[in-house]
C-alpha positions as CSV (number, residue, x, y, z in Angstrom):
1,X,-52.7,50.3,75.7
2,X,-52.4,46.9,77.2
3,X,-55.8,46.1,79.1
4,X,-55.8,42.8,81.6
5,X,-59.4,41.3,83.4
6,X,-60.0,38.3,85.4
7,X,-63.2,37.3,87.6
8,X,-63.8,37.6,91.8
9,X,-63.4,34.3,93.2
10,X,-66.0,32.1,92.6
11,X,-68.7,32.7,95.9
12,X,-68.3,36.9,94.7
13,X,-68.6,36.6,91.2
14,X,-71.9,34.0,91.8
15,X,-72.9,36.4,94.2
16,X,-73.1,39.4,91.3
17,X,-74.5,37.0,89.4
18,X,-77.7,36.2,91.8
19,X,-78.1,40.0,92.4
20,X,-77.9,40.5,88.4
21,X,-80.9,37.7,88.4
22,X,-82.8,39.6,90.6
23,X,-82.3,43.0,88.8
24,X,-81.1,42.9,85.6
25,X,-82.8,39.5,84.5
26,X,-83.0,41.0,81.2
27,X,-79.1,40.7,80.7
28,X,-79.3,37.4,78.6
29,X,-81.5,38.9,75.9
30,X,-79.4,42.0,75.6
31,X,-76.4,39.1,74.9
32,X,-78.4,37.5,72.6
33,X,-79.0,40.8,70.6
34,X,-75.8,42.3,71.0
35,X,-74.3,42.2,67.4
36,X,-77.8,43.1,66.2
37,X,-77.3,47.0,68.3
38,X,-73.6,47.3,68.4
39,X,-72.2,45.3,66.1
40,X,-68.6,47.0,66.3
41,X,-68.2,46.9,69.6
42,X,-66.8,43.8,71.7
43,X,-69.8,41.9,73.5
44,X,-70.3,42.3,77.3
45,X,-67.9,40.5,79.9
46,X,-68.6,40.7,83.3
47,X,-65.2,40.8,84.6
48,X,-63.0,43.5,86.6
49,X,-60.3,45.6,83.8
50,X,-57.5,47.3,84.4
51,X,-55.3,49.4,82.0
52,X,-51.4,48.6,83.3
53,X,-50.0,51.4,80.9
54,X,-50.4,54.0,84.0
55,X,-47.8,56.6,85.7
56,X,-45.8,54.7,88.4
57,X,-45.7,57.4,90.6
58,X,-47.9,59.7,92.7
59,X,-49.4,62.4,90.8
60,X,-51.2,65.7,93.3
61,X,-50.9,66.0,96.8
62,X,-48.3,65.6,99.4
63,X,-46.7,62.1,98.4
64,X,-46.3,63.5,95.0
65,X,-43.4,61.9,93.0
66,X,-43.4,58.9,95.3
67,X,-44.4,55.1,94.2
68,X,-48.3,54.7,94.1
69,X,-49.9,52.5,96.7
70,X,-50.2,48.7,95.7
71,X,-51.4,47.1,98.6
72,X,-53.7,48.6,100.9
73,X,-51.2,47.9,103.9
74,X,-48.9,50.6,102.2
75,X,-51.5,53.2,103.9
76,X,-52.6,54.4,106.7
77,X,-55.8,54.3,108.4
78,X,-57.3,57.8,107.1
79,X,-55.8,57.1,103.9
80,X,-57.5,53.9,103.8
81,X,-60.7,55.0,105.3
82,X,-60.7,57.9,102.7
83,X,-60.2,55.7,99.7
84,X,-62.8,52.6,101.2
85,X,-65.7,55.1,101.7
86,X,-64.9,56.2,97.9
87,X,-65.2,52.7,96.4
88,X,-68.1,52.2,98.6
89,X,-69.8,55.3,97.2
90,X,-68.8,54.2,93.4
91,X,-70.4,51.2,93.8
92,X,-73.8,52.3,95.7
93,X,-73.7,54.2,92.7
94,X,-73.8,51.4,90.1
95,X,-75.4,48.9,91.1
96,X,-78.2,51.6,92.7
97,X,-78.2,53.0,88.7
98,X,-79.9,49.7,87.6
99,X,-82.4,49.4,90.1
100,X,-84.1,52.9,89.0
101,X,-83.5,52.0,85.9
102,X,-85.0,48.8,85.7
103,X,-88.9,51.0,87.2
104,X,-89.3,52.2,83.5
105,X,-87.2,50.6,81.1
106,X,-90.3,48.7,79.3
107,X,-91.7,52.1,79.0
108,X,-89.2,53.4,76.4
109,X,-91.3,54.2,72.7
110,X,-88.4,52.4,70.6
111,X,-86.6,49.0,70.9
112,X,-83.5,50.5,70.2
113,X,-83.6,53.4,72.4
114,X,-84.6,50.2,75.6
115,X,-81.7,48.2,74.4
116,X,-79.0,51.5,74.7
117,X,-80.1,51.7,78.1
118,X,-80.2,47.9,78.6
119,X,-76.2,48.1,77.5
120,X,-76.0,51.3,80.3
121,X,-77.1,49.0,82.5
122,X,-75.1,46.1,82.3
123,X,-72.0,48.1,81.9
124,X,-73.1,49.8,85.6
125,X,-73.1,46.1,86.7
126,X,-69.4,46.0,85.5
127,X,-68.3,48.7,87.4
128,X,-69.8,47.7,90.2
129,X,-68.5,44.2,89.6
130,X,-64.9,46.6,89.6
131,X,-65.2,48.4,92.7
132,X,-66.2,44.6,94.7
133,X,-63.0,43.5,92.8
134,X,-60.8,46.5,94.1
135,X,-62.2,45.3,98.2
136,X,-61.9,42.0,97.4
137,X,-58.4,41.9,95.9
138,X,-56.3,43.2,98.8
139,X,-56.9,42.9,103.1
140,X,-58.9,45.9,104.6
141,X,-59.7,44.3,107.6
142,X,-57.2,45.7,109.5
143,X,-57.5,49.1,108.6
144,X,-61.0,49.7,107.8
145,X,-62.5,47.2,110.6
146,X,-64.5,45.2,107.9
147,X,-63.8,41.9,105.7
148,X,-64.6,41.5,101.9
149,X,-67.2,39.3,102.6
150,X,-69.2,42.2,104.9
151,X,-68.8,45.1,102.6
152,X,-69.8,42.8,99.5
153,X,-73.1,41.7,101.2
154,X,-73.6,45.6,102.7
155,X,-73.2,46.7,99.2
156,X,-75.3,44.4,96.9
157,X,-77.9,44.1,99.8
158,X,-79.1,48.1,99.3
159,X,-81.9,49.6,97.8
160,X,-83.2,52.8,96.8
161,X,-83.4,54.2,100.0
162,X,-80.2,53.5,101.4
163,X,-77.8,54.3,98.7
164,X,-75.0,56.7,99.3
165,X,-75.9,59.1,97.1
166,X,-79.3,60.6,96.7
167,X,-79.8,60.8,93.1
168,X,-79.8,56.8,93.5
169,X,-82.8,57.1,96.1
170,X,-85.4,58.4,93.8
171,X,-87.4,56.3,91.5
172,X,-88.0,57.1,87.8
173,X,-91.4,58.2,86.7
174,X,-91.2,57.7,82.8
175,X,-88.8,56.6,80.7
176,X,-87.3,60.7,80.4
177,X,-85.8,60.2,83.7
178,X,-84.2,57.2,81.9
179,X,-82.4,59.3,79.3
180,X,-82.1,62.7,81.4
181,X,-80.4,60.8,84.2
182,X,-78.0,59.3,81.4
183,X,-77.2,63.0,80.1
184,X,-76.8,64.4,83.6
185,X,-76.2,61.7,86.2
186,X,-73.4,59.9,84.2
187,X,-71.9,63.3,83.4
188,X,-71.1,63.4,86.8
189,X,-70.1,59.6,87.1
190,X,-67.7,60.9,84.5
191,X,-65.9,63.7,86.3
192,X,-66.0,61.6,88.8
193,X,-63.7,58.5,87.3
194,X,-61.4,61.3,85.1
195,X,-60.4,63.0,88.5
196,X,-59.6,59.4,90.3
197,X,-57.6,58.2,87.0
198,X,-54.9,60.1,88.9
199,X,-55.4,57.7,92.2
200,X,-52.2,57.1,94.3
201,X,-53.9,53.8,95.3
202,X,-52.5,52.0,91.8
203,X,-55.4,49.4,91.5
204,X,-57.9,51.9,91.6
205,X,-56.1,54.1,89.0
206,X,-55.7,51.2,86.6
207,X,-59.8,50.5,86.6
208,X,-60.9,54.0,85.8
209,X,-59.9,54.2,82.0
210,X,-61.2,51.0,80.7
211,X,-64.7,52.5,83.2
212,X,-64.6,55.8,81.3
213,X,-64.3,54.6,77.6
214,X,-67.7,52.7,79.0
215,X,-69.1,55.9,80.4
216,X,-68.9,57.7,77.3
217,X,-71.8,55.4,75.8
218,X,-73.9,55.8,79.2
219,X,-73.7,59.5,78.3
220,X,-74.5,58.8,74.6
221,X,-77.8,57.1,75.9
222,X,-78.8,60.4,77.1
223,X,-77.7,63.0,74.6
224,X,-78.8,61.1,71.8
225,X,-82.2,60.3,71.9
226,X,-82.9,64.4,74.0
227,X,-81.6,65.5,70.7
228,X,-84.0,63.6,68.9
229,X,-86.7,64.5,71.4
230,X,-86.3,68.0,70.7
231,X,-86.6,67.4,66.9
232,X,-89.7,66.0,67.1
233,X,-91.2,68.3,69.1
234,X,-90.2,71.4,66.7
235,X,-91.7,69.5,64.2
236,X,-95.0,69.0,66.0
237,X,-94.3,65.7,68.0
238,X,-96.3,65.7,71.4
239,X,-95.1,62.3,73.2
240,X,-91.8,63.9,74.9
241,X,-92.4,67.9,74.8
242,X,-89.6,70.9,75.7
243,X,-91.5,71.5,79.0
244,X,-91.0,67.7,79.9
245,X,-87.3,67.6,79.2
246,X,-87.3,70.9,81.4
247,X,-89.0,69.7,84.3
248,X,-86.6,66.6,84.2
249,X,-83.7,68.7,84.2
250,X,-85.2,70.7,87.2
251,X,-85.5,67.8,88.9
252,X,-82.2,65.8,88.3
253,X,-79.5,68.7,88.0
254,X,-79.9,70.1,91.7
255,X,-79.1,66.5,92.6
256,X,-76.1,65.8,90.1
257,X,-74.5,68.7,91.8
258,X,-74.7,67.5,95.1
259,X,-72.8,64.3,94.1
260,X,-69.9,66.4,93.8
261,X,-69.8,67.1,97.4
262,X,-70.0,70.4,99.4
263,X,-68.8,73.2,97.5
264,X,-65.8,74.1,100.1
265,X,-64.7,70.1,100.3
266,X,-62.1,68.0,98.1
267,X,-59.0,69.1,99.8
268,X,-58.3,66.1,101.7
269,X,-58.4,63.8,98.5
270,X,-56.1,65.6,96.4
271,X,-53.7,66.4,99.6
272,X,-53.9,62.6,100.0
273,X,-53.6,61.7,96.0
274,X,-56.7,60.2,95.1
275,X,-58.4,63.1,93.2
276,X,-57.1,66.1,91.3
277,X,-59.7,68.8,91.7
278,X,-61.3,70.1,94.6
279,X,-65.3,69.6,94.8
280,X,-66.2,72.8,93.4
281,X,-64.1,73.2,90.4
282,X,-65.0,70.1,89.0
283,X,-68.9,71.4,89.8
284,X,-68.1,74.2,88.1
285,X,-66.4,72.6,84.7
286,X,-69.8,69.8,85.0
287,X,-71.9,73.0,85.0
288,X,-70.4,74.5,81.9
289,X,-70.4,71.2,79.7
290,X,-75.0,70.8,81.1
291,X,-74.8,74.6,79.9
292,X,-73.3,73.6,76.3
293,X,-76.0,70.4,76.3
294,X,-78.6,72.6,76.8
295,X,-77.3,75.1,74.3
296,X,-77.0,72.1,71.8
297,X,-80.0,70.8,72.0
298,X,-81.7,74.3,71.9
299,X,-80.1,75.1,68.6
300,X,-81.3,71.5,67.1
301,X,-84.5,72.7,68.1
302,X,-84.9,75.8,66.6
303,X,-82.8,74.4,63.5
304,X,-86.2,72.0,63.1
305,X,-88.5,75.2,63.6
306,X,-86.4,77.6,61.4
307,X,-85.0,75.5,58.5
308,X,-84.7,78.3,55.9
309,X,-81.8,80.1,58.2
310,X,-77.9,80.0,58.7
311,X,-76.1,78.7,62.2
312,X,-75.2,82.4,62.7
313,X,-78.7,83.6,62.5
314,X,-79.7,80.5,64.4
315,X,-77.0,81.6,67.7
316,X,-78.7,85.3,67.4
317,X,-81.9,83.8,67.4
318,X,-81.2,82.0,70.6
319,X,-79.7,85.0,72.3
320,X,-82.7,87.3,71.4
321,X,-85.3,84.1,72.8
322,X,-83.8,83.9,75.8
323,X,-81.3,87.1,77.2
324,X,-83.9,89.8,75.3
325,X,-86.9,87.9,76.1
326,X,-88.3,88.3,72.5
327,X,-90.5,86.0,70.4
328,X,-89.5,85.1,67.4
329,X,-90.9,83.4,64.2
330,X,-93.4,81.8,66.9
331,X,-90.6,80.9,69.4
332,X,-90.9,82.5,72.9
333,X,-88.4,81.6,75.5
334,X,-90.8,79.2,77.4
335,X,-90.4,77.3,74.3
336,X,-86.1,76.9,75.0
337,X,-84.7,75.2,77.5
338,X,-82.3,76.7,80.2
339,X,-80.1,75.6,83.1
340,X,-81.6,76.4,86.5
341,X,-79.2,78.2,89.3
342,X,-77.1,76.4,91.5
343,X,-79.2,77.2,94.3
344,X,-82.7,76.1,93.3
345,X,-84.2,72.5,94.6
346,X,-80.9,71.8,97.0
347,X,-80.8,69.5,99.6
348,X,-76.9,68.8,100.4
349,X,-74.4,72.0,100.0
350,X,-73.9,75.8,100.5
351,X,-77.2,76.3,99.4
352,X,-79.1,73.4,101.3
353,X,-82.8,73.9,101.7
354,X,-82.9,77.7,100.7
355,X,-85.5,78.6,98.8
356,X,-84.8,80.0,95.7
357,X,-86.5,79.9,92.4
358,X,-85.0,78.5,89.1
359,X,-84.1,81.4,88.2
360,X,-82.1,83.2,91.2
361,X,-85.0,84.7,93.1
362,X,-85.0,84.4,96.7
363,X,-88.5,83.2,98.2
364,X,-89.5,84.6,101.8
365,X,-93.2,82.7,101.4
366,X,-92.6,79.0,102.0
367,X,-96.2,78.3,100.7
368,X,-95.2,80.6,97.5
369,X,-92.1,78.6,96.9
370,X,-93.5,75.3,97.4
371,X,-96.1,76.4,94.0
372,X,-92.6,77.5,91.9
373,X,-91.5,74.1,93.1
374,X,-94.7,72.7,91.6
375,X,-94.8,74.2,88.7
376,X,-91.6,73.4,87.8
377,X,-91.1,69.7,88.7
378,X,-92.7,66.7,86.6
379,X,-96.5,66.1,88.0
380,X,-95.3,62.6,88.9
381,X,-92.5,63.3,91.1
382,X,-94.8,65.8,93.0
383,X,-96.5,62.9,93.9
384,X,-93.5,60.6,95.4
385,X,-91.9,60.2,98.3
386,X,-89.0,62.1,97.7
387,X,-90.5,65.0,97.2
388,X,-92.6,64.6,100.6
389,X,-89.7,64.0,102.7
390,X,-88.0,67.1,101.1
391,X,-90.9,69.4,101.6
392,X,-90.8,67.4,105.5
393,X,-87.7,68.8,106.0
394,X,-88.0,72.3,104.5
395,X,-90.7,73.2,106.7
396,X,-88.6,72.2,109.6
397,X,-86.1,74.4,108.8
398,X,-87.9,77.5,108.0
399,X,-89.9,76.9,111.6
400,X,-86.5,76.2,113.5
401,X,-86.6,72.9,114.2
402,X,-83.3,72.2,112.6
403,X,-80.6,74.1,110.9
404,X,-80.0,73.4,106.9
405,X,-77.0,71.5,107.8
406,X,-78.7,69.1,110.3
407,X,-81.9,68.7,107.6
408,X,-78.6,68.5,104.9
409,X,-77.3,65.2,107.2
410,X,-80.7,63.4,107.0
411,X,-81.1,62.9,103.1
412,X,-80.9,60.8,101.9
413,X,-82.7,58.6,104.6
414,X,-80.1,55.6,105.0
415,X,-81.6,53.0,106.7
416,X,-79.8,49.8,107.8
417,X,-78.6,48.4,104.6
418,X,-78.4,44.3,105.7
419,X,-81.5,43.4,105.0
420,X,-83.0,46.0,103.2
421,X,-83.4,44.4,100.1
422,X,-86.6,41.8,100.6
423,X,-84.4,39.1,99.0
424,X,-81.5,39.2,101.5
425,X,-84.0,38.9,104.7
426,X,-84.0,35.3,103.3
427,X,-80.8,34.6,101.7
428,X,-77.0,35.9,101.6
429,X,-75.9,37.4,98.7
430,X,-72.7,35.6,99.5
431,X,-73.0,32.2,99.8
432,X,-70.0,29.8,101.0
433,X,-69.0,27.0,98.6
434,X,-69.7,23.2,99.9
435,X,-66.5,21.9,101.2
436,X,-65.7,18.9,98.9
437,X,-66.3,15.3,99.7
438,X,-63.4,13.6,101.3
């Protein structure tokens, strides 16, 4: 495996840097720490990687078997576009991660537990520091319209708000949406950077494996501690209960399936090499591995509760909790945890702004599905503006006013993203170097 990184020119990389300053100022202490948390692992570089062990050729779609792209002038302007709009996304993606993480990182119960996601975080600032790197390190202009020094300044100048994606528009309540957004949100950040490891655009091919061996932590900051969680909590423990983790799975799966895209799209990307499964079949294998998560962490839990018994009886146990609906030794299935349906709480998709319970059960009251909603999402969320503009929305279609798919184009709310960061109405991001002194 032979692994290569170097810096962005000076005015980019001081550019992250400034934007890391304004949110991740807590970076230095996690340096100074390091070897105390993760003493085998090699300290944090900010720095672009890229594995140069990869296939030569193109590996799906209609070029397959042909030399991968280099240079961006190898394509053409869809294929460009195509591949542009993706790097844009990643990295709305990362550097949009850190600002809802930094809301309620303070608010974490353990040190160790703050300084997991501290790591998360700075390793998001990496790969964002990876996609500037892959716009910066070859000539767009021509095909996309835009220079390096626009779509790094449009890029580190958004905000919750005007990210790409709309999981990275909401803010985190508590420190649960901290760790459930690790176990859910990176799982799909994962799927994500496995399907582009086959890329026919070679630079971006060559960044997603030393990005995924980093991913596997951000997921580990999630699992982990939710498997603790639910330990506690069988034993008695009342600061993170089953019906919190639930509610934050409510609200944070509906929107880690609509990163994936709509459910009939992801044609174009593997006919043009960049991806090598269509939308919904990766949705459907990130589905199955929340469904094992969730079976996981409902076996630890009723391990705690029933310590006397055997893994077998513990699996029968579960089945009889939740399929028969029985109680057993004390455990009802209120108690478990479960995986909502792919239609409930969707904004983007085949099943935009239908109103369906957690369960599957169509709704034909929008006042009776707005109280499931209720009693299923976290009390704090309820009270956010996400939530609001959703319920705006969903009203507007049930009267008429717009179709799903319209009400689907408006969320998230981008706004113009120069400037919508308070610190860039004042300054550039990028910043030109002094010319020398002659």
């Amino acid at each position: 495996m032979s692994v290569e990184s170097e810096e962005l020119p000076r005015k980019y990389h001081q550019a992250v840097v400034r934007w890391q300053e304004t949110f991740l100022p807590d970076l230095p202490f996690l340096l100074e720490h390091w070897d105390r948390y993760f003493p085998k692992d090699p300290c944090f570089c900010l720095c672009a990687k890229r594995q140069c062990d990869i296939p030569d050729c193109i590996e799906v779609g209609d070029l397959q078997g042909q030399p991968k792209f280099t240079r961006a002038c190898q394509m053409d302007s869809r294929q460009a576009h195509q591949l542009v709009g993706a790097v844009r996304a990643q990295a709305s993606t990362e550097f949009g991660s850190i600002q809802q993480h930094r809301l309620t990182l303070a608010r974490a119960q353990s040190e160790e537990d703050q300084f997991w996601v501290l790591r998360m975080m700075a390793e998001e600032l990496r790969h964002g520091y990876q996609m500037l790197h892959l716009l910066l390190n070859d000539d767009w202009k021509a095909l996309v319209g835009k220079t390096g020094d626009d779509m790094v300044e449009e890029i580190l100048s958004m905000q919750p708000g005007s990210h790409v994606l709309g999981a990275f528009n909401i803010d985190f309540d508590s420190f649960v949406d901290n760790v459930v957004f690790c176990a859910l949100i990176d799982r799909v950040g994962k799927f994500q950077l496995t399907m582009q490891k086959v890329s026919a655009y070679r630079p971006m091919a060559e960044s997603m494996p030393p990005m995924l061996r980093e991913e596997a932590f951000h997921l580990a900051a999630g699992v982990v501690p939710l498997r603790r969680w639910v330990q506690q909590t069988a034993d008695g423990g009342i600061f993170v209960t089953m019906d919190m983790i639930q509610k934050a799975l409510d609200k944070w799966l509906p929107r880690g399936l609509e990163m994936f895209g709509h459910e009939r799209g992801g044609g174009t990307n593997i006919r043009l090499g960049f991806k090598d499964k269509t939308n919904l079949e990766a949705l459907q294998e990130y589905l199955k591995e929340v469904e094992k998560l969730v079976r996981d962490l409902n076996i630890r839990y009723l391990r705690a509760r029933l310590p006397q018994a055997d893994p077998e009886t513990i699996e029968a146990v579960q089945g009889r909790i939740l399929e028969e609906n029985e109680t057993v030794e004390g455990v009802r299935a209120e108690d478990l945890l479960t995986v909502p349906d792919v239609r409930f709480f969707r904004r983007r998709g085949m099943y935009a702004f239908q109103m369906v319970s957690r369960d599957g059960e169509p709704f034909q009251s929008l006042e009776e599905y707005k109280s499931h909603l209720a009693r299923h999402l976290p009390e704090s969320y309820l009270a956010g503006k996400d939530f609001k503009f959703y319920l705006d929305l969903l009203e507007q279609v049930v009267r008429g006013d717009v179709t799903a798919e319209e009400a689907a184009r408006r969320t998230p709310a981008l706004g113009r993203v120069g400037g919508a960061c308070p610190c860039s109405r004042a300054v550039r991001w990028v910043v030109e170097e002094p010319a020398p002194a002659v």
